[in-house]
C-alpha positions as CSV (number, residue, x, y, z in Angstrom):
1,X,-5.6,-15.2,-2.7
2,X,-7.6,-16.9,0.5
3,X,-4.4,-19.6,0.4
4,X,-2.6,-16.0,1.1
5,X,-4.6,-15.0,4.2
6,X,-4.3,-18.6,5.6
7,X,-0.6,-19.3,5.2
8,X,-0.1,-15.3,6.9
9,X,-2.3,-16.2,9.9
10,X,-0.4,-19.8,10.2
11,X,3.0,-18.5,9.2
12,X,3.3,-14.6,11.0
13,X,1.3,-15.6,14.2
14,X,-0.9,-12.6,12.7
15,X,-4.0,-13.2,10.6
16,X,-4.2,-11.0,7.1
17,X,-7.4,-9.9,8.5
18,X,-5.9,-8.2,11.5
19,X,-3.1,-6.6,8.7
20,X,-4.6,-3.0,8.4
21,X,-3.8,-1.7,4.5
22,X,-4.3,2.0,3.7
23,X,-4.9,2.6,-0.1
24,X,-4.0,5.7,-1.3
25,X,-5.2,6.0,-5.1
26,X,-7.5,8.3,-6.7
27,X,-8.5,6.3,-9.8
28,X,-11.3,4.9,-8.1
29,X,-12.1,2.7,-10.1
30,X,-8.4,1.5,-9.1
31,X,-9.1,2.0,-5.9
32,X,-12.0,-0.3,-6.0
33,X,-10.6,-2.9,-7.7
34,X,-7.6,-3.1,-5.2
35,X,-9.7,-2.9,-2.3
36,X,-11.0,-6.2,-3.7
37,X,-8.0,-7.7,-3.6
38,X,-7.0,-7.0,-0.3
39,X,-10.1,-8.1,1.3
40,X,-10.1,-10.8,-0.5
41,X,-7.1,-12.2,0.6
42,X,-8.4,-11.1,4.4
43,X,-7.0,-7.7,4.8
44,X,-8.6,-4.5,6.4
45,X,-8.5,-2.1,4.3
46,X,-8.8,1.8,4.4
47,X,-9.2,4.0,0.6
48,X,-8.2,7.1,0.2
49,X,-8.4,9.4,-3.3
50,X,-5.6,12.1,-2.1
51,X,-3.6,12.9,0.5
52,X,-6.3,15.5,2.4
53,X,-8.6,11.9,2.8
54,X,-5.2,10.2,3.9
55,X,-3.4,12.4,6.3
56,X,-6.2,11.4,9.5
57,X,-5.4,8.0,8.9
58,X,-2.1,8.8,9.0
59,X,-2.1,10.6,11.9
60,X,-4.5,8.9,13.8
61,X,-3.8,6.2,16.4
62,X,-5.3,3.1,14.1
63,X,-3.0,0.6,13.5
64,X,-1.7,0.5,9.6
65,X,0.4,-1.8,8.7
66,X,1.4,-1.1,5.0
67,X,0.7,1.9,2.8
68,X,0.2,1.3,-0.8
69,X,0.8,4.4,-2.5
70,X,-0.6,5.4,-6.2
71,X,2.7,7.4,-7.2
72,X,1.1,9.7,-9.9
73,X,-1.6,12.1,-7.7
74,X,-3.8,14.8,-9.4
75,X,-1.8,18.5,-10.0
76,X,-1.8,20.5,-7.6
77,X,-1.6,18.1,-5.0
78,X,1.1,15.7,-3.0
79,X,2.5,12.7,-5.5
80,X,2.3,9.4,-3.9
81,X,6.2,9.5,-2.8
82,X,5.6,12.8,-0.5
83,X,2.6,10.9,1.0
84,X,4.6,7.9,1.5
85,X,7.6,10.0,2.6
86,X,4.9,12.1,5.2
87,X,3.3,9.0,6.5
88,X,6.8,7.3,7.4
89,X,7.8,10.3,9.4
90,X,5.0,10.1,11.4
91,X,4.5,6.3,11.9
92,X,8.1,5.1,12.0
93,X,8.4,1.6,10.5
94,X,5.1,2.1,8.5
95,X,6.0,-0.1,5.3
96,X,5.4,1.1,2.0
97,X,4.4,0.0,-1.4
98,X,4.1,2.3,-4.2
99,X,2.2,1.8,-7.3
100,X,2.8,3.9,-11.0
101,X,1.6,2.9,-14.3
102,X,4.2,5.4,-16.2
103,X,6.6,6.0,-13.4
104,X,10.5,4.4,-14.0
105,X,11.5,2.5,-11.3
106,X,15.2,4.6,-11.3
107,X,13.7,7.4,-10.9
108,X,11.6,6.0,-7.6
109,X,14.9,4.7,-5.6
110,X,16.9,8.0,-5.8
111,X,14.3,9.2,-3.6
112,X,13.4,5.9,-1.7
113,X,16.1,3.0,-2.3
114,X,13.9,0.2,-0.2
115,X,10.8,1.2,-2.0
116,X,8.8,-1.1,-3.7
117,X,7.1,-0.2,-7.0
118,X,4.6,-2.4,-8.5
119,X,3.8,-1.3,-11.9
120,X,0.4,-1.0,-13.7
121,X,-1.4,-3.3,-14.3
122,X,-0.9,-5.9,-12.2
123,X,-2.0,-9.1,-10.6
124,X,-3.3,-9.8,-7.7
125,X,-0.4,-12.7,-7.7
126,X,2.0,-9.5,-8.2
127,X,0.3,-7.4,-5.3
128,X,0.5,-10.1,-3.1
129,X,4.0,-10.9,-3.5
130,X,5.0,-7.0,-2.9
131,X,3.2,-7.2,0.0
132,X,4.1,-10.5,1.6
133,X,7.9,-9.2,1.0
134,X,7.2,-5.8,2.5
135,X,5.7,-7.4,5.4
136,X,8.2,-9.7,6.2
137,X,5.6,-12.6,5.5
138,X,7.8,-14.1,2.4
């Protein structure tokens, strides 16, 4: 993963490090264990375990450059997809990456056909990838 963060500051003309992820997931254990990813491979990165603890990120003036969305939220509150769907309206371009462990992919692009959906469990490999595409970083 640091071969990641060095070929995206010599490649993009932007280092990983100054690539600002938010994490929306509220396993937190999840949450945790993607966090540690990311910074691993020289992101910042943001957590947040709903959309309440998302939304001033969202709206705030910090750059983010990629939301990666847990799809399946606890009842009663926004799924991932609404959040995702929110957070585009107010930071157009804001790129997206949403991740299920029981969610079909179909079911995903009806509702967002550019969406990507990395399904649980995954690698870090299989993070990265998502996100190097989303990013424009391939």
């Amino acid at each position: 993963m640091l071969d990641y963060a060095k070929r995206a500051a010599a490649g993009s003309g932007t280092s990983a490090m100054t690539r600002h992820i938010l994490v929306v997931e509220d396993d937190e254990a999840y949450s945790r264990l993607v966090r540690k990813m990311l910074e691993a491979a020289g992101f910042r990165v943001t957590t947040a375990g709903n959309f309440v603890a998302a939304l001033p990120v969202i709206e705030g003036t910090d750059q983010v450059d990629l939301l990666l969305a847990d799809i399946n939220m606890p009842s009663g509150t926004p799924h991932g997809l609404s959040i995702g769907l929110m957070a585009e309206s107010k930071r157009h371009g804001l790129k997206i990456v949403y991740m299920s462990g029981s969610i079909d992919p179909a079911q995903i692009a009806r509702f967002a056909p550019s969406a990507k959906l990395l399904q649980k469990p995954f690698t870090s490999q299989e993070m990265m990838q998502a996100i190097k595409a989303t990013l424009g970083e391939e």
